[in-house]
C-alpha positions, 0 to 999 in steps of 0.5 A: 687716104680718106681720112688725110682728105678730111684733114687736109679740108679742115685746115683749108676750110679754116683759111676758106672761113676767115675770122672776125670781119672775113670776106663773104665768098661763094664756094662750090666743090663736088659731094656726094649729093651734088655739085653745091655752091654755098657760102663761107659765111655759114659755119655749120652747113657750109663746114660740114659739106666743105669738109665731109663732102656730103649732107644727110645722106645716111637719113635720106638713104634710109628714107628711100629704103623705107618708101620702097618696102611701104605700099600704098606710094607706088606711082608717086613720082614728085618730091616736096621739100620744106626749108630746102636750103641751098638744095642738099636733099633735093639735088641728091634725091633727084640724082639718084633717081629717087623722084622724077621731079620736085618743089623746093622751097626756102624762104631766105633770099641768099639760101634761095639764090644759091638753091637757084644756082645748085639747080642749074649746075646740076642740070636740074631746071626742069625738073625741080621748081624752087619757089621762094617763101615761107610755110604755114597755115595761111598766107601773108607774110612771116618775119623770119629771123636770121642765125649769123653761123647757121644758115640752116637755122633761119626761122619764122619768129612768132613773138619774142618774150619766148624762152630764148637759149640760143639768143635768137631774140637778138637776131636780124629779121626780115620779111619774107612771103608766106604761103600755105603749101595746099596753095603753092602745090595748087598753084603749081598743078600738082595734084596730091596723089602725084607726091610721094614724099613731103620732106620738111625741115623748117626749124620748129614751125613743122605744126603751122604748115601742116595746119596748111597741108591738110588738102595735100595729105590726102593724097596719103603721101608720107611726111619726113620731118624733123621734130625738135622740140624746143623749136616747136615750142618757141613756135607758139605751139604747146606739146599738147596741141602738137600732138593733137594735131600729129594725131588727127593728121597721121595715122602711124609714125617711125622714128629714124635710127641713126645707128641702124639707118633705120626707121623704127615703128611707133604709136602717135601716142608717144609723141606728147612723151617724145617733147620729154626725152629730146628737151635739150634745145639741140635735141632732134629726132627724124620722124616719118608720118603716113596720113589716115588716107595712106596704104599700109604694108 
């Protein structure tokens, strides 16, 4: 039955999507990780929660799983998300009572509109504030250049001339407002022992706001992050400084087993390795990172 469901969402999504010159239309269906709005105009997230029904959820299971068997987080009752996106972890984390409140952040205005109103539909809005802008390690304002399939891939452009495999030269851009995260949860009243989980994906400019979160580790609150190599490179930032910054940060790391569901420990020494074995430009990998000043199992 499931699987006649996901046959059946594929031909409908095909019709919902359109071709060349389609129509942009909101859609909103009930998943797994909330009742979410998005946009037909995104082929890739948009896809996969049309048809799947759900975003992420083996990682973020996996994640919450983790936190429960590690010490040293116990108390930590507010959530952080980096490139939130239309709020697919947010909702889901809150929903399942993983966190008591929130800080959503994205920095594109159609992402940030629909983030706005998956919030309310889910009965949200007291308890996770969206706030619209960019990361890094100062504030000032970022061009973020925009993916036409994948709304997901929005990313602060640094310099063009950089190797571009994806023709993200070609993009359109915008300016969007840039902050440091040490800002934006000062300005908001939360405390750095109040965060149990920065979870950030922001497409390769990970280093640049951790270069603006360092007030915020120590609180000792874990960071999940997406590591994607060929992202962070055209960032501006070698694999060098990457990983010397990952190790003046962060104390120990684990690596995120999609066939486990499980994340495995491993020394910060193989970060540099890492950047070597996931170089193709599609090539990520989930990492979870515990600052020097958190407690261990």
């Amino acid at each position: 039955m499931l699987r006649a469901r996901r046959v059946y969402r594929k031909l409908r999504w095909a019709t919902l999507r359109g071709g060349p010159g389609r129509t942009p239309r909101i859609l909103t269906v009930p998943t797994a990780n909330g009742i979410l709005s998005f946009t037909n105009m995104d082929l890739h997230n948009a896809r996969a929660l049309y048809v799947q029904r759900s975003w992420e959820l083996d990682l973020l299971e996996g994640t919450a799983d983790h936190l429960k068997r590690e010490a040293g987080v116990a108390g930590a009752d507010v959530l952080v998300e980096a490139g939130a996106n239309i709020g697919m972890i947010v909702i889901a984390m809150l929903r399942r009572g993983y966190f008591r409140e929130a800080i959503a952040i994205e920095p594109d205005p159609l992402n940030f509109d629909l983030l706005q109103r998956n919030i309310r539909q889910n009965g949200l809005e007291g308890r996770i504030r969206a706030i619209r802008c960019a990361l890094a390690e100062s504030s000032g304002e970022a061009e973020l250049e925009l993916s036409e399939s994948n709304y997901g891939d929005h990313r602060v452009r640094v310099t063009t001339g950089r190797v571009s495999l994806m023709g993200e030269d070609a993009r359109a851009t915008l300016r969007v407002p840039m902050r440091s995260l040490d800002d934006v949860l000062a300005s908001e009243g939360i405390p750095p022992e109040r965060v149990g989980l920065v979870w950030v994906d922001v497409q390769g400019y990970e280093g640049h706001l951790f270069l603006g979160a360092r007030r915020t580790l120590t609180g000792g609150s874990p960071v999940l992050s997406e590591f994607w190599p060929y992202g962070i490179l055209r960032s501006g930032m070698d694999r060098t400084t990457y990983a010397g910054l990952i190790r003046s940060l962060f104390d120990r790391m684990a690596v995120f087993d999609a066939s486990s569901r499980r994340f495995e420990p491993r020394d910060l020494s193989e970060i540099e390795e890492l950047f070597g074995r996931t170089s193709g430009p599609e090539q990520y990998l989930e990492i979870l990172f515990y600052p020097r000043s958190a407690g261990r199992a």
